[in-house]
ZAMARGU-4260 file (C-alpha; in steps of 0.2 Angstrom, whole numbers, plus 5000, padded with zeros to 4 digits):
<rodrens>
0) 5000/5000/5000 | 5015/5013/5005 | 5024/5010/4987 | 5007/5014/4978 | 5004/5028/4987
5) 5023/5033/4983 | 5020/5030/4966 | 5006/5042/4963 | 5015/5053/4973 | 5029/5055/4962
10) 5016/5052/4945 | 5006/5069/4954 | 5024/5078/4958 | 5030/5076/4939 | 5014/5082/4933
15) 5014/5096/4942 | 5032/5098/4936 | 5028/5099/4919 | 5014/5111/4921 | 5024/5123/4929
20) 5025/5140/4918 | 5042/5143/4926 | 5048/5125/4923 | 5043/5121/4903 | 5042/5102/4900
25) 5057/5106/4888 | 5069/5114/4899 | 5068/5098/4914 | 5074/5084/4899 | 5091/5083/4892
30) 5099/5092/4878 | 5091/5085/4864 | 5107/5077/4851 | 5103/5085/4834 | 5103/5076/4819
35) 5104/5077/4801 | 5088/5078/4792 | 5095/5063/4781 | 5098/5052/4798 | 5080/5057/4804
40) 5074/5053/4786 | 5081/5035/4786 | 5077/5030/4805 | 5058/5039/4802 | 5055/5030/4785
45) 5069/5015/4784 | 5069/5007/4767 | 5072/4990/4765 | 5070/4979/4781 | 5068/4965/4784
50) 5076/4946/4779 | 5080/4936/4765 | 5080/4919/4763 | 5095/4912/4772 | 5095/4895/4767
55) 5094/4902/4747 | 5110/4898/4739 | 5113/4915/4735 | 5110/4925/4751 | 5124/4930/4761
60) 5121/4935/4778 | 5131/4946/4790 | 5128/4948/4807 | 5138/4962/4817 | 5141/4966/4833
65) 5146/4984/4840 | 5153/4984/4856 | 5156/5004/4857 | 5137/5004/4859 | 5129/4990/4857
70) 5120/4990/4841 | 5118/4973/4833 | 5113/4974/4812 | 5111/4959/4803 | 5114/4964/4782
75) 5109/4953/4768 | 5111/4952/4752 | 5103/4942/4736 | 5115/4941/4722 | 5112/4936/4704
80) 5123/4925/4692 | 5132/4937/4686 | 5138/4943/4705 | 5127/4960/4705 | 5117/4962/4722
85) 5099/4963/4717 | 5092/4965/4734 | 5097/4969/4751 | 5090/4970/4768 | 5092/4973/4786
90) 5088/4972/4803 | 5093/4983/4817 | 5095/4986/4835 | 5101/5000/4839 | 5101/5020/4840
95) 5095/5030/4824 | 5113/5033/4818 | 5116/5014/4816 | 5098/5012/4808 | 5099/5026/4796
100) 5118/5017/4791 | 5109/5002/4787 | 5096/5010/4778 | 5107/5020/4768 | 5120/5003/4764
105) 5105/4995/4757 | 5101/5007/4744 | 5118/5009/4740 | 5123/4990/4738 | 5110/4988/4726
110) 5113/4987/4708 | 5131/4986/4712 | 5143/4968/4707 | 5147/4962/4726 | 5165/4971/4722
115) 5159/4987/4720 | 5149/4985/4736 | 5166/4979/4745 | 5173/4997/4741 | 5159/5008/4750
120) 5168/5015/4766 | 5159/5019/4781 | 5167/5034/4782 | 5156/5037/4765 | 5140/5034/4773
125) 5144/5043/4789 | 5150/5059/4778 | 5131/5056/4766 | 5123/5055/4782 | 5133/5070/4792
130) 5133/5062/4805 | 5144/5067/4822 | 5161/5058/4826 | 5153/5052/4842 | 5141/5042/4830
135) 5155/5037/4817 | 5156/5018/4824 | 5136/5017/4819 | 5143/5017/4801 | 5158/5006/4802
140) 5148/4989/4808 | 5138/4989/4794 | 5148/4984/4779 | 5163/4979/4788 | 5169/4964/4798
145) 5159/4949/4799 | 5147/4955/4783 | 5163/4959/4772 | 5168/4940/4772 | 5151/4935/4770
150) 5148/4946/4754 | 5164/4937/4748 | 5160/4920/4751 | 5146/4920/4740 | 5146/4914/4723
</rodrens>
């Protein structure tokens, strides 16, 4: 009964809080971190998520890891006889830099032959998505690593 009552307690005290005209809701939150409109584009409207089929024989599948933050991205890709990607797709968890990178790599990988691909940069995608040096490791684990070998293992 007393951890209920404390509860609505501290629901009333922040309400009060946050109607306060000399303490605006905006002002008690942190800084807000701004971001490029393009970042904000890709994390609001990702394009091309979701999976492949892995078991299809020409499918490669990475699956990435970032220890600075804790972002995990899987990236795949489809590839056709003649070794251009024809599709790509994603799945991540993570913060919106690391979503809009794997948005971004998908739309680029397309069309391209799997070497092509190999020589996007992250430093490319960080640079089209301005993104801030803090946020520069959201970019690297997407095409690189793990997903690298895989793209070459295929056939």
């Amino acid at each position: 009964m007393a951890a209920a009552g404390a509860g609505r307690l501290r629901r009333a005290a922040s309400a009060l809080l946050l109607r306060s005209p000399r303490l605006p809701a905006r002002e008690l939150s942190a800084p807000a971190r701004l971001y490029h409109k393009k970042v904000v584009d890709h994390y609001e409207n990702p394009r091309n998520v979701g999976s492949l089929d892995k078991t299809s024989k020409n499918v490669g599948t990475g699956l990435v890891g970032a220890p600075a933050c804790g972002d995990v991205m899987k990236l795949q890709i489809q590839v056709d006889e003649k070794g251009k990607i024809v599709d790509a797709r994603f799945k991540t968890f993570g913060c919106g830099s690391a979503i809009a990178s794997s948005s971004l790599a998908t739309e680029w990988v397309k069309g391209k032959t799997v070497e092509e691909a190999l020589t996007i940069k992250n430093t490319d995608i960080a640079k089209e998505l301005c993104l801030p040096p803090v946020k520069l490791h959201c970019s690297k684990s997407v095409l690189f690593g793990p997903v690298r070998e895989k793209i070459q293992l295929l056939p």
